[in-house]
C-alpha positions as CSV (number, residue, x, y, z in Angstrom):
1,X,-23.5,5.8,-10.4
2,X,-21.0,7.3,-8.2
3,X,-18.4,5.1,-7.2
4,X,-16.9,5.0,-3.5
5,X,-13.4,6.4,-3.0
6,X,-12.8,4.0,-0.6
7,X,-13.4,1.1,-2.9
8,X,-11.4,2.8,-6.0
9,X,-8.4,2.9,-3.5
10,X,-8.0,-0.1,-2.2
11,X,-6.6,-2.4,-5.2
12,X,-3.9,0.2,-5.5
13,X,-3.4,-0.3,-1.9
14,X,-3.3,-4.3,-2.1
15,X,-1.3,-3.9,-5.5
16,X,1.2,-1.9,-3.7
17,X,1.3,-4.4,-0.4
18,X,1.3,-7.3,-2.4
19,X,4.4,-6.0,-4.1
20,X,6.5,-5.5,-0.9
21,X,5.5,-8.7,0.9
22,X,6.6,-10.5,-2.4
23,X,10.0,-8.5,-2.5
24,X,10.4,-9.1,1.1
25,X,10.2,-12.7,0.6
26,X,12.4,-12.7,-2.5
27,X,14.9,-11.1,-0.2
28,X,14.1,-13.4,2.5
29,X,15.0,-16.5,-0.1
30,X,17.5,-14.9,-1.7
31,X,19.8,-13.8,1.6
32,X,19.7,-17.6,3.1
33,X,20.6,-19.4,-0.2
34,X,23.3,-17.3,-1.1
35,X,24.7,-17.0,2.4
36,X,27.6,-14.6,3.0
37,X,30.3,-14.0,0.4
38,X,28.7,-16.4,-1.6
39,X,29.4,-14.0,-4.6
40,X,26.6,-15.0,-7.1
41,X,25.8,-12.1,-9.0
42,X,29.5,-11.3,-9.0
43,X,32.0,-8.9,-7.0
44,X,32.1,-6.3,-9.7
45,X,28.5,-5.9,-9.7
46,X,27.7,-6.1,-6.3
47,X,30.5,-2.8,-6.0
48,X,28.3,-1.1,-8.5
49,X,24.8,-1.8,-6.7
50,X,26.0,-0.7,-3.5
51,X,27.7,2.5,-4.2
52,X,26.7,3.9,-7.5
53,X,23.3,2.4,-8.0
54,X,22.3,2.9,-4.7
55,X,23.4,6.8,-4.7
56,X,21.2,7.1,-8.3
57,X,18.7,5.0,-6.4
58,X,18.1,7.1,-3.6
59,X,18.8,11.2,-5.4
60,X,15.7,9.7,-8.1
61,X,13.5,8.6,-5.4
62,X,14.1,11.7,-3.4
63,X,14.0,14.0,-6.0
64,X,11.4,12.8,-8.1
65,X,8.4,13.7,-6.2
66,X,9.5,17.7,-7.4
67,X,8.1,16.7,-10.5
68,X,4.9,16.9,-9.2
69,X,2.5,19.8,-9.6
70,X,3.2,23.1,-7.3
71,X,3.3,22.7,-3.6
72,X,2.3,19.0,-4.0
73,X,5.7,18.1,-5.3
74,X,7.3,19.7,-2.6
75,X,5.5,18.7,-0.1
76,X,5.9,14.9,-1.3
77,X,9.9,15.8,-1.3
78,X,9.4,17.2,2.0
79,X,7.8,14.1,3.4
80,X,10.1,12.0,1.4
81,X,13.3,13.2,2.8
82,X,11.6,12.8,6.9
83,X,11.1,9.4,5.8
84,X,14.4,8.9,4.7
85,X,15.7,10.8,8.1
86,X,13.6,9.2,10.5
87,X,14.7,5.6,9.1
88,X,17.9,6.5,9.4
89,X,18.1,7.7,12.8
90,X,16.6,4.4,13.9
91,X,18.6,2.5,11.9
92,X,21.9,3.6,13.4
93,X,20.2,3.3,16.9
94,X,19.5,0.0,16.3
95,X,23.1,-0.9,15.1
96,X,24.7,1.2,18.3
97,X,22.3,-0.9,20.6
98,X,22.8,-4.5,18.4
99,X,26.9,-4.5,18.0
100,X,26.5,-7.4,15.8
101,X,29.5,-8.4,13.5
102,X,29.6,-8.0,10.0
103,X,30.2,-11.4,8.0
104,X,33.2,-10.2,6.6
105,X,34.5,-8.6,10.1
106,X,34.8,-4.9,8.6
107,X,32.5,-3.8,11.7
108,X,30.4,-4.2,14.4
109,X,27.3,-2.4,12.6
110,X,25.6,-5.2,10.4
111,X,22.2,-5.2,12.3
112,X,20.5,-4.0,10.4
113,X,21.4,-3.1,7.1
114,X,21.0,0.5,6.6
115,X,21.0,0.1,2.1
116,X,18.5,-2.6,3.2
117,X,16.4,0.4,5.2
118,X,17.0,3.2,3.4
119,X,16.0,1.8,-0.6
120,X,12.8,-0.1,0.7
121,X,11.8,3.1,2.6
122,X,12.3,5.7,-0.6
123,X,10.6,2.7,-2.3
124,X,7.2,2.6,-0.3
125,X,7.0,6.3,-0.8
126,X,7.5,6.3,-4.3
127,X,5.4,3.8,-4.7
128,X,2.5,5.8,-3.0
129,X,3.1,8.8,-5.1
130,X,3.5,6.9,-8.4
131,X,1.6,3.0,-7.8
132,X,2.8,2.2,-11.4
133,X,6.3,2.3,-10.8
134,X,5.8,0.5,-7.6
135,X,7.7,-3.3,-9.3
136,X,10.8,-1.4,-10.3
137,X,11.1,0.3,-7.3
138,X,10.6,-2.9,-5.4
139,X,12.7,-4.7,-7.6
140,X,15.6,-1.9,-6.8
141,X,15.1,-2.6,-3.1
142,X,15.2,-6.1,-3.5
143,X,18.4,-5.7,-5.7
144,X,20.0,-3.3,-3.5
145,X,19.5,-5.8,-0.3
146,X,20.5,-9.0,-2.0
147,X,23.4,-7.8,-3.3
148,X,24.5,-6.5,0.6
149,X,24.5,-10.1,1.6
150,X,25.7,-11.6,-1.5
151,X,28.9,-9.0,-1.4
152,X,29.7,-10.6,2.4
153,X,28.8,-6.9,3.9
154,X,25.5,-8.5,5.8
155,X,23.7,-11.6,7.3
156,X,20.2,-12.5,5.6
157,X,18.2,-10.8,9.0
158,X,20.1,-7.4,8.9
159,X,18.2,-7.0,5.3
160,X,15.1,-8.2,6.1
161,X,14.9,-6.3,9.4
162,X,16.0,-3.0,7.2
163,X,13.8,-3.7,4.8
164,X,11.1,-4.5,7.3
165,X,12.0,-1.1,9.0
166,X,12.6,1.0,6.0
167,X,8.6,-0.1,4.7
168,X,7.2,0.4,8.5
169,X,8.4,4.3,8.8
170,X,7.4,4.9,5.6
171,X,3.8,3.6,6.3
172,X,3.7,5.0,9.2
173,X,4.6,8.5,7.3
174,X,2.2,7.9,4.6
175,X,-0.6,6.7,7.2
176,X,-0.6,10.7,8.6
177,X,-1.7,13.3,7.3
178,X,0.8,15.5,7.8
179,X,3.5,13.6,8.6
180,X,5.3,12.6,11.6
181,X,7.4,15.4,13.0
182,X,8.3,17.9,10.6
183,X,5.1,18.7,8.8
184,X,3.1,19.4,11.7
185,X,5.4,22.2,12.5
186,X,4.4,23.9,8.7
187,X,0.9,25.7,8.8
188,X,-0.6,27.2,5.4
189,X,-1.7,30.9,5.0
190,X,-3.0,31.9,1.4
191,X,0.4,33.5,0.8
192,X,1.8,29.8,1.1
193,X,3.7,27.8,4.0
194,X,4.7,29.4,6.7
195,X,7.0,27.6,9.8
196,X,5.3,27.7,12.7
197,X,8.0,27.7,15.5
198,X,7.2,25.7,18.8
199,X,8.8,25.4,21.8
């Protein structure tokens, strides 16, 4: 009996959902009891999961889908990096429109937290392309974002609206199928990809 593909899809679906709703409440709980500058997993590794964990965090999860077999990898790195532009862009529009004040008064960008955005978005993608790995990329996310509010750098709602915004574009990527922007501008010919230009 054959089974349906619909029905062989969903539990990685709900496995992968269920993972980011329980890391976005583990950030939730974890950014209002610790509070700003609260320091609780520690200055020195707070420094480390912001800068150099987080660059590592994001060159794997942008890089890794070239792994992949032939055009499929690229295309997933293709996808990948639009994701990781397009959350961008609307996380620094949202910070230019919000002007809210960092906890530790270094800025007037802490709404919302662009780490927060930016790990939880290369996380949902990753976690498309590879549903096994989907916990530790989660669990990076979460890490990441905790560690923003814990180090004094953001307020508990700049993470969960990054994180919130970060997992929407990337759903909203993955939920096309060819993209958002970019990909629609690529059309195949048996010689391979070819840019279509529009004006």
């Amino acid at each position: 009996m054959r089974m349906n593909p619909r029905h062989t899809r969903f539990p990685t679906r709900m496995y992968i959902r269920t993972m980011f709703a329980a890391c976005i409440v583990v950030v939730l709980i974890g950014s209002t009891s610790t509070g700003s500058r609260a320091d609780v997993l520690g200055r020195d590794f707070n420094r480390h999961v912001t800068s150099e964990f987080f660059e590592a965090y994001l060159a794997v999860g942008l890089l890794l889908p070239l792994t992949g077999k032939g055009p499929e990898g690229k295309r997933r790195v293709f996808r990948t990096l639009e994701t990781a532009g397009i959350t961008i862009l609307l996380t620094e529009g949202l910070k230019g429109l919000s002007h809210e004040d960092r906890p530790d008064h270094s800025g007037h960008d802490s709404f919302p937290s662009a780490h927060a955005s930016l790990s939880f978005a290369i996380a949902t993608m990753q976690s498309a392309y590879h549903p096994s790995s989907a916990p530790l990329w989660c669990a990076g996310a979460a890490l990441i974002s905790l560690s923003r509010v814990d180090e004094g750098k953001h307020f508990g709602q700049d993470v969960i609206a990054g994180a919130a915004l970060g997992y929407g574009v990337a759903r909203w990527e993955l939920s096309r199928k060819r993209g958002i922007i970019l990909q629609p501008l690529i059309g195949s010919r048996e010689s391979g990809l070819m840019a279509v230009v529009r004006f």
